[in-house]
C-alpha positions as CSV (number, residue, x, y, z in Angstrom):
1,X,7.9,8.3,-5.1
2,X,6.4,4.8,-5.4
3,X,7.3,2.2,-3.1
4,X,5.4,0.1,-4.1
5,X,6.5,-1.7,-7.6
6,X,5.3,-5.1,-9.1
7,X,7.6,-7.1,-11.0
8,X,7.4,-10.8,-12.2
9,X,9.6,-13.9,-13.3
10,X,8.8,-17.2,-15.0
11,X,11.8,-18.9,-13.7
12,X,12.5,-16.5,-10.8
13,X,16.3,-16.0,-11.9
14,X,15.2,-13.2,-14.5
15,X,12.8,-10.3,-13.0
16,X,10.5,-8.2,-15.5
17,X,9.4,-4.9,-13.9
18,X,6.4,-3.8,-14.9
19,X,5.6,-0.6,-12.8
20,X,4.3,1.1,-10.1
21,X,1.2,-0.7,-7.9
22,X,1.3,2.5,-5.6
23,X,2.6,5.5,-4.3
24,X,3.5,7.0,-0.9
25,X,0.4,9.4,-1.1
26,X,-2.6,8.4,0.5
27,X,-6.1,10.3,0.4
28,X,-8.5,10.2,3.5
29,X,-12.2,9.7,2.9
30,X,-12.4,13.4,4.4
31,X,-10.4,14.7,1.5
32,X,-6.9,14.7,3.5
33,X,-3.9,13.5,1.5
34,X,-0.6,12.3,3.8
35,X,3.0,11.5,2.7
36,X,4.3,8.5,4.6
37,X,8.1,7.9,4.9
38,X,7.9,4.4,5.0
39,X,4.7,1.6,3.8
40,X,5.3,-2.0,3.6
41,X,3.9,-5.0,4.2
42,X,1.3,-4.9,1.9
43,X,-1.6,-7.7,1.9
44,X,-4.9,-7.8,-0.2
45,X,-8.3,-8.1,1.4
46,X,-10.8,-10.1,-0.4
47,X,-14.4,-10.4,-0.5
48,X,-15.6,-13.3,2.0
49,X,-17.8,-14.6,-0.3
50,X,-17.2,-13.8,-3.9
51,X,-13.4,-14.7,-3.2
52,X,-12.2,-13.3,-6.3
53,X,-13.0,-9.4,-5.7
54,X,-10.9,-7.3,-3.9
55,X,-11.8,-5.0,-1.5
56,X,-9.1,-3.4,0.3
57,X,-5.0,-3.2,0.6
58,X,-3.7,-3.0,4.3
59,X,0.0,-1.9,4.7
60,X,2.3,-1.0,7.5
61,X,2.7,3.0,7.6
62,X,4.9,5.6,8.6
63,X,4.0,9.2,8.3
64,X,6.3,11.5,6.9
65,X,5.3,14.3,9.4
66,X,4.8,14.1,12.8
67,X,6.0,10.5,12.9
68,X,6.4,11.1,17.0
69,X,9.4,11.9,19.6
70,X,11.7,8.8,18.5
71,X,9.9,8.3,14.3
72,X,7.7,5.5,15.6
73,X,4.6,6.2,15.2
74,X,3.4,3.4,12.8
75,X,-0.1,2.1,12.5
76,X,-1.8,0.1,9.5
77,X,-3.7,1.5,6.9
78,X,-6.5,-0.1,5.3
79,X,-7.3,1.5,1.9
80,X,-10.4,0.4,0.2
81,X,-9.6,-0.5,-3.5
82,X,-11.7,1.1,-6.2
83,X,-14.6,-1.1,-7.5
84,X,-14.6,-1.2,-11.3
């Protein structure tokens, strides 16, 4: 499942999709990997001083599991990107 796509227009009537940015998995530094329902919002975090390198991806989560009483047991994830 990816629910998160890219896609792009150069008059914004006519939408090229160009693929998957990422996926509803998300590995823990402690080796951990969670399914989440629901993520959205996502915004880029970029280096304060070199302002062109990213360094992490926030975005609003839901957990698949254990998602609490009433499913609303949200919380933001930051994932660091992967330096190249």
């Amino acid at each position: 499942m990816y629910p998160g796509s890219h896609a792009f227009s150069a008059d914004g009537v006519d939408w090229e999709f160009s693929g998957a940015a990422y996926s509803n998995q998300v590995a823990y530094a402690d080796g951990r990997i969670q399914a989440m329902k629901r993520r959205e919002r996502p915004h880029m975090v970029f280096d304060p001083v070199d302002k062109t390198k990213l360094l992490a991806m926030t975005n609003g989560v839901l957990p698949a599991e254990g998602a609490g009483r009433y499913g609303d047991r949200s919380f933001t994830l930051v994932q660091p990107l992967a330096q190249s």
